[in-house]
C-alpha angles and dihedrals in degrees: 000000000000111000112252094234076056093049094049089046094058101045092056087054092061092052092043098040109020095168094053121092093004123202115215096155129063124166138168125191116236119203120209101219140206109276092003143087124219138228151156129231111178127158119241087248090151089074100027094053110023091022085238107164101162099075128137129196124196133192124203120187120210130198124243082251095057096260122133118261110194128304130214131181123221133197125227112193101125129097100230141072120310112200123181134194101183100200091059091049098051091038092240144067103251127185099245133009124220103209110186130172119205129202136170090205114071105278086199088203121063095201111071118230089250134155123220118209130184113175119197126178085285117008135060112193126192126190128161133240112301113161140034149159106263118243095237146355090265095064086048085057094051106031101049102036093110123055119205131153125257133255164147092110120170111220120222108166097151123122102284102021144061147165121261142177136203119216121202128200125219135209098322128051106270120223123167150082131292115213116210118186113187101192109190123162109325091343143093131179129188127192130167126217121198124230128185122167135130140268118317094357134125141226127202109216109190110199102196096095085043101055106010117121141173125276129018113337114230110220109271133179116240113213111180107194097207110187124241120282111202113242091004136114102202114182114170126242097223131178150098133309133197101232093211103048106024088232105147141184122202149152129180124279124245141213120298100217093180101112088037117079111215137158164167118250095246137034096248118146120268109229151199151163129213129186120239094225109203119255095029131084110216128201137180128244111189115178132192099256098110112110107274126311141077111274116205098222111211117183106197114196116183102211093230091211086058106028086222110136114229127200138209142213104217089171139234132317118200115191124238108030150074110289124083128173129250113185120181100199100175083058090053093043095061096042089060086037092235111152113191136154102232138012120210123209129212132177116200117188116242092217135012130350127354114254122253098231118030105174121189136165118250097207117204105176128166109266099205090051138087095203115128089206103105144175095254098169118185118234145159122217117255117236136189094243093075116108118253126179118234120278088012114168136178134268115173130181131186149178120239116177114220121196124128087246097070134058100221138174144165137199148190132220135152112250088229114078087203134061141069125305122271138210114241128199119195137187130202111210124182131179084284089054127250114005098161142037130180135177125190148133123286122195120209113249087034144067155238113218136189127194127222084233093055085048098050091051099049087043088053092043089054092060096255122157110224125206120209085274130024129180103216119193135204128199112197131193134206138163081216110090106218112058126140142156137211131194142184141199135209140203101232088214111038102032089231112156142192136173145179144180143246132280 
């Protein structure tokens, strides 16, 4: 882990010095798994936003033995969709997939705005990019100098479901033991689990026969304390499976910052919106994994019929520990009959200075179903200490899956709840290139959302041709700084959902 005065350091140097330490190389690793096919979906931002038209991106398929499959190059100089299926495009399934992206012109970010899909019989689920091999010895330095566990880490031990994780190996064989500790009220358990494979491989690990037991399950928090991998950068895909059917829904972990202390210089709240996309309940997980100290945890919804603003009390979070909180606000919400079109969340310390990271889970889920299998996306409230360069504005790009075998949605807000109002220009891509462009006015403390089914009707009336499944990608604009989006997708059957945010 890099430490987060590190990480705003650095990024002041890039806008200070863009020319210095240059990045012209981003990557991400992409795992084939059991009952699913993968793919990637990514936006030609390179040439959108930075006007880049000379990228290259290259796949390279390796064997479940750490040989080398097959390897194509692709260009990207178009202003549309790319969506990739890797196993079509080598010619063959492989174990692990290297996808790097090459520039001469300075990529800024080492890790590509990518989207990850595996679909499954009935389940799609995206995730963006989340490990790579670093670019030098220099980013390995930096970047792991600091070991923490992993977490955020959604715990599903009834009958038919459990949590799971997949660990990926980088440029060197991996052997060793994985410690996994599951802490719940006046107890903690620890088993390890050991894992050898080769180079640039990967290994699912499911936890239910470790840790199931007999009887209701009281909530508990999962840490998996994974050891250090030289030049890699190995976060987990985590999440919960259905046993008897291999659906899955998962999103990377994330630190756990409990054992660091580290802070802003003040105690000022910690804050973000979220859209309330139609069609989807949405809920927030918060576990104890910020650096020491007890957070007070507000959830703020505007009824959009009234205009009054409502709070909630969503509790306290001590770090470290055992609780965690798990607040269904659509449930709330209806219960009190708001209706509102976003919540925004805010953490404020009880005592002292408000944590760096405080990582949470923004949970969309399919209110007519019973499936277990949920959006959990992974996410860290914003907070007015960041540094941001002068006359800084958005511009925010995602992924939304269309098929008519999935229920889908996206939506806009500004992270801030205050403010003025901002004017917002956003643009629909598909794998042609743009079919649809809308301006309006967003309000802080609200949001702007699209449905897959509005989607699906202005792509077909722009003459598009749709495959069963077809990534779709806005790029949105605002003078405001902090916007950002978020979407979800889920199986119409099966009730099977995943989500991610916004680059």
């Amino acid at each position: 882990m890099k430490s987060h005065s590190e990480v705003q350091k650095t990024r002041e140097s890039y806008h200070r010095e863009p020319a210095k330490k240059a990045v012209h190389r981003s990557s991400l690793l992409v795992p084939e798994l059991a009952g699913a096919t993968a793919s990637i979906s990514f936006l030609n931002h390179f040439l959108l936003k930075r006007n880049y038209d000379d990228v290259a991106c290259k796949i390279t398929g390796v064997a479940a033995d750490g040989r080398l499959v097959n390897a194509v190059t692709v260009p990207v100089s178009e202003p549309r969709v790319y969506s990739i299926v890797p196993s079509e495009l080598l010619g063959q399934r492989a174990h692990m997939y290297v996808v790097e992206f090459f520039c001469a012109s300075n990529l800024f970010v080492p890790f590509p705005a990518a989207m990850i899909n595996h679909e499954g019989g009935n389940f799609l689920n995206s995730v963006h990019s989340y490990n790579r091999v670093f670019n030098d010895v220099f980013e390995n330095d930096a970047i792991n100098a600091i070991n923490v566990p992993e977490a955020s880490i959604d715990v599903e031990l009834d009958d038919g479901y459990e949590p799971f994780f997949v660990f990926s190996s980088g440029i060197l064989p991996f052997k060793d033991r994985i410690p996994v500790r599951l802490d719940g009220p006046g107890t903690s358990e620890t088993r390890e689990f050991a894992v050898e494979i080769p180079k640039l491989a990967h290994y699912t690990v499911g936890l239910g026969d470790a840790f199931r037991k007999p009887g209701a399950q009281p909530a508990k928090v999962m840490r998996i304390e994974q050891p250090p991998q030289f030049m890699f950068y190995g976060r987990l895909l985590v999440g919960t499976r259905d046993l008897s059917t291999g659906a899955f829904s998962a999103n990377h972990s994330y630190y756990d910052s409990s054992t660091v202390s580290e802070y802003w210089p003040n105690p000022d709240p910690s804050f973000r919106t979220y859209p309330v996309i139609p069609g989807f309940g949405v809920a927030i997980r918060m576990y104890p994994i910020m650096s020491p100290g007890t957070l007070r945890v507000l959830i703020d919804a505007r009824d959009s019929r009234t205009g009054k603003l409502h709070n909630i009390c969503a509790g306290e979070l001590t770090s470290p520990g055992s609780g965690h909180l798990d607040v269904d606000v659509s449930k709330l919400l209806s219960e009190a009959a708001i209706e509102t079109a976003a919540i925004s969340v805010s953490a404020t310390p009880a005592a002292g200075n408000t944590p760096t990271r405080i990582s949470h889970q923004i949970v969309y889920y399919d209110r007519d179903s019973r499936s277990r299998l949920q959006a959990s996306i992974n996410v860290s409230l914003a907070t007015p200490n960041t540094f941001q360069p002068p006359g800084k504005t958005s511009q925010s790009w995602g992924q939304i899956m269309l098929s008519k075998d999935y229920r889908s949605g996206m939506g806009l807000s500004f992270n801030k709840p205050s403010g003025e109002p901002g004017e917002v220009k956003i643009e629909f891509y598909c794998m042609q290139g743009k079919f649809l462009e809308k301006s309006f006015s967003l309000s802080p403390g609200g949001s702007w959302c699209m449905t897959g089914e509005a989607l699906l009707e202005a792509l077909n009336s722009a003459g598009h041709d749709k495959s069963d499944v077809e990534p779709i990608w806005y790029f949105a604009r605002s003078p405001r700084a902090d916007l950002t989006g978020f979407m979800a997708q889920s199986h119409l059957l099966s009730g099977h959902t995943s989500g991610e945010h916004s680059f």
